[in-house]
The first five atom37 places (N, CA, C, CB, O) and aatype in JSON, in Angstrom:
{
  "aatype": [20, 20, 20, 20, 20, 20, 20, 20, 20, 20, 20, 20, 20, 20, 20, 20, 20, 20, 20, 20, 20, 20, 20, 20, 20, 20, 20, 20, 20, 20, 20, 20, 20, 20, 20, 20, 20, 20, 20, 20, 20, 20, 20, 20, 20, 20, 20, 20, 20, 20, 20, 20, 20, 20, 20, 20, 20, 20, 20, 20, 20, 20, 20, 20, 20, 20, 20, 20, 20, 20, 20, 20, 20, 20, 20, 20, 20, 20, 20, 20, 20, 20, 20, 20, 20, 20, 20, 20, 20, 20, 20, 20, 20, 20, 20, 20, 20, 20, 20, 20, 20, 20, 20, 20, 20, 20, 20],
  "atom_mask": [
    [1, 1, 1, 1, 1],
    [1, 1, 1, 1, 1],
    [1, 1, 1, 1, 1],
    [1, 1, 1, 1, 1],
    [1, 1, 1, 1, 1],
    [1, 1, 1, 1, 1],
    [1, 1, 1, 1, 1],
    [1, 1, 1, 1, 1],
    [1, 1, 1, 1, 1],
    [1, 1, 1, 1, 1],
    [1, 1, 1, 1, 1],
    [1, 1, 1, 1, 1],
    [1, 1, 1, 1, 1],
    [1, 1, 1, 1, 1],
    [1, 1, 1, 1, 1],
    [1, 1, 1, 1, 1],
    [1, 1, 1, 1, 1],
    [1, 1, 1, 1, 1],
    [1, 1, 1, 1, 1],
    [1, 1, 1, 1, 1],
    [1, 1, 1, 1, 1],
    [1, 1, 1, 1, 1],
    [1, 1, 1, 1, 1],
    [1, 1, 1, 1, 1],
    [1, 1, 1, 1, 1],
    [1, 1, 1, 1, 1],
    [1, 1, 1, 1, 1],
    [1, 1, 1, 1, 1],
    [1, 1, 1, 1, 1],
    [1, 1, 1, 1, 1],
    [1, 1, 1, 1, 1],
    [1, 1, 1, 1, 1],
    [1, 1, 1, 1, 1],
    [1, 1, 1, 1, 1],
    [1, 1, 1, 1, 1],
    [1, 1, 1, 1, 1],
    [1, 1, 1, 1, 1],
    [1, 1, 1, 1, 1],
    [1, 1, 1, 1, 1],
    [1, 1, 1, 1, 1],
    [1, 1, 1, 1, 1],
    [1, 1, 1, 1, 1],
    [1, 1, 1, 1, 1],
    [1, 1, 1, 1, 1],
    [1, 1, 1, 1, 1],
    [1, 1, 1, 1, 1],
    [1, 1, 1, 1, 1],
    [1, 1, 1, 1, 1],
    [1, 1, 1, 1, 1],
    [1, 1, 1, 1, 1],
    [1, 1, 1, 1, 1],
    [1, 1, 1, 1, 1],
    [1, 1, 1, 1, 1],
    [1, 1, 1, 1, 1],
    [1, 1, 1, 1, 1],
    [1, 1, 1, 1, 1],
    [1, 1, 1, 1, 1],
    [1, 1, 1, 1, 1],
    [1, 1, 1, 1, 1],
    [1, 1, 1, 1, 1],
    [1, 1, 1, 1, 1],
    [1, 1, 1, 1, 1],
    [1, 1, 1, 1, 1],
    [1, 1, 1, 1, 1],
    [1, 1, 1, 1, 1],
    [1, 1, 1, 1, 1],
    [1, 1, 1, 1, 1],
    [1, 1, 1, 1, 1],
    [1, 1, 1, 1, 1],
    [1, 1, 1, 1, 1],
    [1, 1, 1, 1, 1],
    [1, 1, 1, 1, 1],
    [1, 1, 1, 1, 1],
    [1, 1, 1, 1, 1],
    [1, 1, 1, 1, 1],
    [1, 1, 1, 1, 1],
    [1, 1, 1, 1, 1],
    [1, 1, 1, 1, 1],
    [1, 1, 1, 1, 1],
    [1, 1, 1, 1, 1],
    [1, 1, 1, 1, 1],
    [1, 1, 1, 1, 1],
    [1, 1, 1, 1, 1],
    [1, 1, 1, 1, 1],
    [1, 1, 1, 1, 1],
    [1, 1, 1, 1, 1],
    [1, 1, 1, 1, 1],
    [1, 1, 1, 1, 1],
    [1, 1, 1, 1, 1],
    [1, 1, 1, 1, 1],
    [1, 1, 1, 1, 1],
    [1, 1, 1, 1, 1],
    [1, 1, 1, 1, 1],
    [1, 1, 1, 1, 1],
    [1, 1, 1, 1, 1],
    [1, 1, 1, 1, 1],
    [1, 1, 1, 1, 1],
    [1, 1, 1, 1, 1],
    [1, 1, 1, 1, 1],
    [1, 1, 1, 1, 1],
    [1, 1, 1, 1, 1],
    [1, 1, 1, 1, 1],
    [1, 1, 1, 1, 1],
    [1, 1, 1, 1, 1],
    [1, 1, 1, 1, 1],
    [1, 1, 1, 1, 1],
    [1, 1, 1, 1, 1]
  ],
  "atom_positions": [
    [[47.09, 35.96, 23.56], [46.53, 34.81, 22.91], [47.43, 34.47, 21.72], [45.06, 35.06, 22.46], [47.73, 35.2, 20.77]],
    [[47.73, 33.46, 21.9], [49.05, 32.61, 20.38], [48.14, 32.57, 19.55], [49.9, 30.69, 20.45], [46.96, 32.3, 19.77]],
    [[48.77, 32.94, 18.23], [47.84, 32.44, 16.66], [47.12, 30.77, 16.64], [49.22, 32.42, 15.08], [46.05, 30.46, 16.12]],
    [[47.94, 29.98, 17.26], [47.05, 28.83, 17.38], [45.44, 28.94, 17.92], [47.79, 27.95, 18.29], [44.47, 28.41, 17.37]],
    [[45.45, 29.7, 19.03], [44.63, 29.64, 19.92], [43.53, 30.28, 19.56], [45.08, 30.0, 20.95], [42.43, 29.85, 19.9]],
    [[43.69, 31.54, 18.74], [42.95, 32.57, 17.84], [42.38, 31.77, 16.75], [43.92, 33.78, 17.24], [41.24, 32.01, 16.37]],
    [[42.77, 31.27, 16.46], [42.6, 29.89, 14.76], [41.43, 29.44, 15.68], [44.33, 28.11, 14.19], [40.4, 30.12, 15.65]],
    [[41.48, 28.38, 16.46], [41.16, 27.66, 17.11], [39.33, 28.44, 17.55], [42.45, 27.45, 18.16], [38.22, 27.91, 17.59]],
    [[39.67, 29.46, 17.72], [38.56, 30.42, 18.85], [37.86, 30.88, 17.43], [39.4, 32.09, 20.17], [36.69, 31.22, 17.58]],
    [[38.3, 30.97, 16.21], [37.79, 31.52, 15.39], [36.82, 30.09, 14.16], [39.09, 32.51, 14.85], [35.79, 30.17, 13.49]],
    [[37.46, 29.38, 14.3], [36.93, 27.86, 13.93], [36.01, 27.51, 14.66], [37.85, 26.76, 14.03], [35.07, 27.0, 14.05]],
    [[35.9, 27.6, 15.82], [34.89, 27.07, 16.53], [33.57, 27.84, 16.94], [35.47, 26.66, 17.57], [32.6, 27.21, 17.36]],
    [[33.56, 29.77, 16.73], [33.14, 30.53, 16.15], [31.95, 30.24, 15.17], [34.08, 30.96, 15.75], [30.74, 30.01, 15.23]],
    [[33.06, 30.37, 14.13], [31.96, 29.8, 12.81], [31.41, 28.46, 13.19], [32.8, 29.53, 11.18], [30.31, 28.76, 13.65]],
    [[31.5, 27.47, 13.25], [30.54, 26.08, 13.65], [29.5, 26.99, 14.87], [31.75, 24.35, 14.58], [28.27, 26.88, 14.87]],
    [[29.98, 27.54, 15.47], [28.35, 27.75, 16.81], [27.72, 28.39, 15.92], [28.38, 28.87, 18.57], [26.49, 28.28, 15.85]],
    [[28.54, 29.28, 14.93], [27.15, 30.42, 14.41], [26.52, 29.47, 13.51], [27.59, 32.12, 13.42], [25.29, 29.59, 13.45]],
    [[27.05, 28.52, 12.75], [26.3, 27.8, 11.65], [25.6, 26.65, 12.51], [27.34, 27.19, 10.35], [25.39, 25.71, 11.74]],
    [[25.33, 26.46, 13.3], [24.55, 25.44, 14.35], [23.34, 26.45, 14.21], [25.3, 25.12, 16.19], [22.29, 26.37, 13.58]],
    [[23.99, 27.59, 15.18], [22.56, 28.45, 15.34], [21.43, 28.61, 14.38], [22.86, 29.75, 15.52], [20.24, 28.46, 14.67]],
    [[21.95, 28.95, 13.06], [21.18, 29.24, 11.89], [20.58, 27.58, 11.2], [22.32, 30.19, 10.74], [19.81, 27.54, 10.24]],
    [[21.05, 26.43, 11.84], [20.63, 25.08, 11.59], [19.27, 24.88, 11.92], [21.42, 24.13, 12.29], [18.85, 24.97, 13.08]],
    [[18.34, 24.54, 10.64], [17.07, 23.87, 11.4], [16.99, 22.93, 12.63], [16.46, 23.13, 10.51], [17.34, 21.82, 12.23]],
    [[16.77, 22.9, 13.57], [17.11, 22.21, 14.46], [15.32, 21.12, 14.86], [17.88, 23.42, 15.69], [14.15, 21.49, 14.75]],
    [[15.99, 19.6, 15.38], [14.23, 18.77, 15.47], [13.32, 18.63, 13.96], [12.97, 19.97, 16.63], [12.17, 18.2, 14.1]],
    [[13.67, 18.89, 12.87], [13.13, 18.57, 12.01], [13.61, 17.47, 11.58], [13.03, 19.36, 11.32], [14.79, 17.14, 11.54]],
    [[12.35, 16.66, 11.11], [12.56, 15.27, 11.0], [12.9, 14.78, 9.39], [11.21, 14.57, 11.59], [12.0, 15.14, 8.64]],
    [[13.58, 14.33, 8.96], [13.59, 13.63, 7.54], [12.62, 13.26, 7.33], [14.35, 12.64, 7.23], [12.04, 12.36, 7.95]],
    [[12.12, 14.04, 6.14], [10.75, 13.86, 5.2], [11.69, 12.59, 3.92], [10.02, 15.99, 4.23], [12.73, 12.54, 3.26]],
    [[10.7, 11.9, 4.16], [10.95, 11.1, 2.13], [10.87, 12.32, 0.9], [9.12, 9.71, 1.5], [11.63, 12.41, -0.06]],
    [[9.93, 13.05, 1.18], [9.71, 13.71, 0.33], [11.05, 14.51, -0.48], [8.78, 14.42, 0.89], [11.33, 14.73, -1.65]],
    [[11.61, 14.75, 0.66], [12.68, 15.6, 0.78], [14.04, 14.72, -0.1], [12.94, 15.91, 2.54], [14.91, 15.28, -0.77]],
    [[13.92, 13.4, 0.1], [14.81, 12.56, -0.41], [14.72, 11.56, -1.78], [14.98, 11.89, 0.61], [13.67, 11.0, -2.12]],
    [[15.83, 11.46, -2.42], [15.7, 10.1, -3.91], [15.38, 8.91, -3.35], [17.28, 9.64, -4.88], [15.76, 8.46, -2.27]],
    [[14.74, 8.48, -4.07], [14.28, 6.96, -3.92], [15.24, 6.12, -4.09], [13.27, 6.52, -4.81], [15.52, 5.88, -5.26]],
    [[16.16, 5.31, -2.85], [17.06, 4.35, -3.16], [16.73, 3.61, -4.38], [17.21, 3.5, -2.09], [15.58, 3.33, -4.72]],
    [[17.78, 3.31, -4.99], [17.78, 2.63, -6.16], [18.23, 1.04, -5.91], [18.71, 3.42, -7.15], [19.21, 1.18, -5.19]],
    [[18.05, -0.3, -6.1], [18.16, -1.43, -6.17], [19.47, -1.87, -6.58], [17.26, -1.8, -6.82], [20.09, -2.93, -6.52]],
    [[19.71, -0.46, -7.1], [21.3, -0.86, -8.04], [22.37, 0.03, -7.23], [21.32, -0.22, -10.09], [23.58, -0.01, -7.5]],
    [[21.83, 0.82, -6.23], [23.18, 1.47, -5.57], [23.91, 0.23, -4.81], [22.77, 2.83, -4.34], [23.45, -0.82, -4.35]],
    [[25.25, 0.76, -4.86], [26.2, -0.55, -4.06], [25.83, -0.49, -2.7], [28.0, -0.41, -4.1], [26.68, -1.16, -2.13]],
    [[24.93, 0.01, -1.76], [24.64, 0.27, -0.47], [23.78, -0.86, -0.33], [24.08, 1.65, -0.13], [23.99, -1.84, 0.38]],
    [[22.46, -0.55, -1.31], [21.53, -1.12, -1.46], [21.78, -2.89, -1.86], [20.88, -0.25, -2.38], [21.25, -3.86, -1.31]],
    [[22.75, -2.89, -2.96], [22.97, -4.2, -2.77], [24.44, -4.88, -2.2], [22.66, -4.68, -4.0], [25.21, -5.69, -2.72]],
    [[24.47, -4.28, -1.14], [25.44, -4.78, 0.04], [24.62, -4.98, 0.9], [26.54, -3.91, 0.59], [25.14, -5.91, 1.52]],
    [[23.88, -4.8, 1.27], [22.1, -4.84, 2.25], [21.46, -6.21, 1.47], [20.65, -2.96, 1.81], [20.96, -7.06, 2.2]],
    [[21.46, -6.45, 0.0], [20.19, -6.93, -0.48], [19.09, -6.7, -0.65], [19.95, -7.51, -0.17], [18.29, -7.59, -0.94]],
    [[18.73, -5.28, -0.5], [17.94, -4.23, -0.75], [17.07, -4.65, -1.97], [18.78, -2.97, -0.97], [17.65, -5.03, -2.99]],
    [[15.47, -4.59, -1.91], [14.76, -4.44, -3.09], [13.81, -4.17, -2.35], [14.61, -5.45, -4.14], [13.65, -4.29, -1.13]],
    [[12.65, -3.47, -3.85], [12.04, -2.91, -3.67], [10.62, -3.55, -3.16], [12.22, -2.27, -4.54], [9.72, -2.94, -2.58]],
    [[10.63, -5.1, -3.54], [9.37, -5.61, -2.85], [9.84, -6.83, -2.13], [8.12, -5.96, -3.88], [10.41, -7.73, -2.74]],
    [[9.61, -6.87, -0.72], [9.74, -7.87, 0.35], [9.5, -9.17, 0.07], [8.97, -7.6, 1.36], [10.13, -10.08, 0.61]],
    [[8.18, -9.43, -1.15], [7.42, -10.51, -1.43], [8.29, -11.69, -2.31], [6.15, -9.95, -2.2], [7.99, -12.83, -2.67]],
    [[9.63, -10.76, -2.49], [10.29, -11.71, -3.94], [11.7, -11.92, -3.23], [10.47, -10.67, -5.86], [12.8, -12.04, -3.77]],
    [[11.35, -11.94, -1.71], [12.99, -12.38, -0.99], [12.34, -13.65, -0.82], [13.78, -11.5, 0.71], [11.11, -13.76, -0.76]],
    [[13.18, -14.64, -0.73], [13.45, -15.89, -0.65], [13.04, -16.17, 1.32], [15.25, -16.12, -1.33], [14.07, -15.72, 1.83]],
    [[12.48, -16.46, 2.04], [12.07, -16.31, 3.54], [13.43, -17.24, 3.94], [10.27, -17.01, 4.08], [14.07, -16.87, 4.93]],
    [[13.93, -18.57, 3.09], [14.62, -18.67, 4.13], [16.27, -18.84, 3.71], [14.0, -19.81, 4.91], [17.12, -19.68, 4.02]],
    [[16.3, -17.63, 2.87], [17.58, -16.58, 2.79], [17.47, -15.35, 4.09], [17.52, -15.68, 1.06], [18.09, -14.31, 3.86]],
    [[16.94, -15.39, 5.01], [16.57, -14.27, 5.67], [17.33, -14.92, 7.09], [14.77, -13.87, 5.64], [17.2, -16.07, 7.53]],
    [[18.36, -13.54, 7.8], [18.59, -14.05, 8.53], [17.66, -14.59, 9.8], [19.38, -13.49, 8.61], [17.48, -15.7, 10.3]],
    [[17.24, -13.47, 10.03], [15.96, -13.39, 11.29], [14.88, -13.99, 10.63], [15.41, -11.73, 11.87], [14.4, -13.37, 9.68]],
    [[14.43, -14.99, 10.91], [13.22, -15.39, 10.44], [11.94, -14.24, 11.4], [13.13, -17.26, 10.77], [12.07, -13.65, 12.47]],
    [[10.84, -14.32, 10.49], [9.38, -13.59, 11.35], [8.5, -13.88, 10.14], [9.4, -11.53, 11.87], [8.83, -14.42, 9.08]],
    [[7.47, -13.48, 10.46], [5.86, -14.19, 9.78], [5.85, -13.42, 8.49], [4.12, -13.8, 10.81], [5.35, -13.93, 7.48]],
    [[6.52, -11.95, 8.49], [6.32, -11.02, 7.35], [7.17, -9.57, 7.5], [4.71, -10.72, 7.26], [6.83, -8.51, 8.0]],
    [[8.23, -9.91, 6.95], [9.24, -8.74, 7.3], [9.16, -8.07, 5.75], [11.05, -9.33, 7.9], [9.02, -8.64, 4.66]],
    [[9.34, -6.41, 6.15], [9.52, -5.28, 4.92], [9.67, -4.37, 5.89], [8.25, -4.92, 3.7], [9.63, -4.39, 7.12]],
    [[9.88, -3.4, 4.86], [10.48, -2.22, 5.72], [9.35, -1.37, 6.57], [11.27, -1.15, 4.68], [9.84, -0.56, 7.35]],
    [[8.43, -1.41, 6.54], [7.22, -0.64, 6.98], [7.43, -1.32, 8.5], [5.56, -0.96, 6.03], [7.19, -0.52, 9.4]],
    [[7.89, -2.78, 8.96], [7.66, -2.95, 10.14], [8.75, -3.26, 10.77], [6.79, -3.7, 10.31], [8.85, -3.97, 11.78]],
    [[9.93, -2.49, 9.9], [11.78, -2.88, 10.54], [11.78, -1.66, 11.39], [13.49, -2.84, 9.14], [11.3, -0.57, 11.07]],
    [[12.34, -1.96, 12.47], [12.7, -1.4, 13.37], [13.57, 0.67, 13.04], [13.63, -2.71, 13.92], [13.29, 1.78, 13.49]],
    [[14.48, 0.19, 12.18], [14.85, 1.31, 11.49], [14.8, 2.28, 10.87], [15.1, 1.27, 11.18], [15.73, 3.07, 10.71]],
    [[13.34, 2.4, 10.29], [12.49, 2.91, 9.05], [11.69, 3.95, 10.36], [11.32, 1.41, 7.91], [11.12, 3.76, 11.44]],
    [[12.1, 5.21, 9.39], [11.5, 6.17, 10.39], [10.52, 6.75, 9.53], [12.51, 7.28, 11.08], [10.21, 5.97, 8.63]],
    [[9.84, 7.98, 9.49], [8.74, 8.63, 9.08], [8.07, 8.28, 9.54], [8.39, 8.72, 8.12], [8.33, 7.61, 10.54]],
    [[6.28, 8.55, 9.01], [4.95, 8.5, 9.41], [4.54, 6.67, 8.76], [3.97, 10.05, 8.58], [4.71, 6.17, 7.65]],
    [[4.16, 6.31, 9.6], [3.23, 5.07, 8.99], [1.94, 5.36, 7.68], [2.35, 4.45, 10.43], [1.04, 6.19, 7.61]],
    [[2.3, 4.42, 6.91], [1.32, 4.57, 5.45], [2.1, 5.09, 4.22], [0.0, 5.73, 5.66], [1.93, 4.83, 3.04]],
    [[3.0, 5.89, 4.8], [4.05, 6.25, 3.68], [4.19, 5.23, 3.1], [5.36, 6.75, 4.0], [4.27, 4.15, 3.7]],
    [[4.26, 5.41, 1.24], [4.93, 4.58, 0.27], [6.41, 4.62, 0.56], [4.63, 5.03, -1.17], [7.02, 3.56, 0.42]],
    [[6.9, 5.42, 0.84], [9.05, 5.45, 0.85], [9.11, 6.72, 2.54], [10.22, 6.89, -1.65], [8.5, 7.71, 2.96]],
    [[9.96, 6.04, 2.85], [10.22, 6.4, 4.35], [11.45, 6.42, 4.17], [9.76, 5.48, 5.56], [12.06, 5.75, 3.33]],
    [[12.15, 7.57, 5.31], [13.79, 7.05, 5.15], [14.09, 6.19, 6.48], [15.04, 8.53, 5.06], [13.43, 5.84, 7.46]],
    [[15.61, 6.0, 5.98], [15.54, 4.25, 6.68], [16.78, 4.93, 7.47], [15.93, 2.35, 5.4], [16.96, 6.1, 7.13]],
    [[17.61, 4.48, 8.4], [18.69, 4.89, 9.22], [19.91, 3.67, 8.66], [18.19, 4.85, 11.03], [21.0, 3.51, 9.21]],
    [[19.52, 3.08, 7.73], [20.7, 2.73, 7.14], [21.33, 3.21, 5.71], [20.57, 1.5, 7.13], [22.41, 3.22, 5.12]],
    [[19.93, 3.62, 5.51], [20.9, 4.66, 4.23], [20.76, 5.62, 3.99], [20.96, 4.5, 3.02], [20.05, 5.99, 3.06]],
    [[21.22, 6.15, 4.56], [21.32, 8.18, 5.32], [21.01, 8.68, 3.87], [23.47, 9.11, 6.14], [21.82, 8.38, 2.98]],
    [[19.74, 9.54, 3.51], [19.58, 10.61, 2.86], [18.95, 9.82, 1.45], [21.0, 11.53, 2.78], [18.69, 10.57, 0.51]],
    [[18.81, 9.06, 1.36], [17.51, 8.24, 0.86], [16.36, 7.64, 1.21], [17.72, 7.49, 0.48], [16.16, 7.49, 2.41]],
    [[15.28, 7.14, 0.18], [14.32, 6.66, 0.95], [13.93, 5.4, 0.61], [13.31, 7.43, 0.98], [14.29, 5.06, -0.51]],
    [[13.35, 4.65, 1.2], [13.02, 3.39, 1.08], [11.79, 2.8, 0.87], [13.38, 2.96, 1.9], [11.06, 3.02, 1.83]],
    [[11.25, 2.12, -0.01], [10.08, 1.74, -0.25], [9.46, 1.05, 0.74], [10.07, 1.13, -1.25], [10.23, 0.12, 1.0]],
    [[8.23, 0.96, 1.65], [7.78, 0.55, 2.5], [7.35, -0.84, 2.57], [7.08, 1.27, 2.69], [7.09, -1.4, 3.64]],
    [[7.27, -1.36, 1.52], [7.09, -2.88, 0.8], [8.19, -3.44, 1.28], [7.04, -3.04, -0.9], [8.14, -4.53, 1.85]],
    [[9.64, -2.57, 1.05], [11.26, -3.36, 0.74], [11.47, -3.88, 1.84], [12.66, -2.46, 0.37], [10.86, -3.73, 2.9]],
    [[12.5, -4.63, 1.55], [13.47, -5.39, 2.4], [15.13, -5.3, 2.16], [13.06, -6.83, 2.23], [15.6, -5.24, 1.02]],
    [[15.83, -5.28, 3.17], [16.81, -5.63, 2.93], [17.29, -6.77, 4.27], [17.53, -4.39, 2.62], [16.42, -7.28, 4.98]],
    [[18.78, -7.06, 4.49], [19.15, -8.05, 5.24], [18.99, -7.76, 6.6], [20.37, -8.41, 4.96], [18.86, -8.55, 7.53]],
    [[19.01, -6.02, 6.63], [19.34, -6.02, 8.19], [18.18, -5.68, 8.88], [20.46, -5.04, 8.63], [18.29, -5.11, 9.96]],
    [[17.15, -5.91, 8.45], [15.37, -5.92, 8.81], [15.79, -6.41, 10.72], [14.05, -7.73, 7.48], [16.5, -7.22, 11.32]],
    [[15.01, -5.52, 10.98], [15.27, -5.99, 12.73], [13.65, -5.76, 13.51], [16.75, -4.62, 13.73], [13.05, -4.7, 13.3]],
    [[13.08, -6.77, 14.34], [11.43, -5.87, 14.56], [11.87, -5.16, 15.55], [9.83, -6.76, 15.07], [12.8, -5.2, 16.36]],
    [[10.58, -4.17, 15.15], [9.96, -3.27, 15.89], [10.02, -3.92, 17.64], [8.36, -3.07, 15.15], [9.89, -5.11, 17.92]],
    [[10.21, -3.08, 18.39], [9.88, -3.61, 20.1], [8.98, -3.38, 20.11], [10.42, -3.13, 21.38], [8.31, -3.57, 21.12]]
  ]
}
């Protein structure tokens, strides 16, 4: 076996063993996460705020009867949650009121 190949067998080693010891199927809690802030550059590259009620409806691309994050397609956790995390901004959470641009419904 060439030293490359040993490197290689030994790198990939460590990643299986640190998989193994990985919580594995546990779901992102809010709890677990900071409350996006209005002022992160993520948040306002999105247009992100914290209450749905003070977006302008027809600044919105998708028009619908009543869009926030509680009924965007993206927003995962349990329903009723105040802050859920959202799949657009990995490892924060999102107020269930909010909105941002890329609001998509629910199927």
């Amino acid at each position: 076996m060439s030293k490359i190949a040993r490197r290689k067998f030994i790198q990939l080693s460590a990643v299986a063993a640190a998989g193994a010891f990985a919580t594995t199927g546990r779901e992102a809690l809010a709890a677990d996460m900071p409350q996006l802030s209005e002022d992160d550059p993520m948040a306002k590259a999105m247009k992100y705020t914290h209450d749905a009620s003070s977006v302008d409806p027809a600044s919105r691309n998708n028009p619908a009867a009543e869009q926030n994050c509680a009924n965007c397609a993206l927003i995962q956790g349990a329903d009723g949650e105040a802050w859920r995390p959202c799949q657009i901004f990995p490892g924060k959470a999102v107020a269930a009121a909010g909105w941002c641009s890329v609001w998509a419904p629910k199927a």
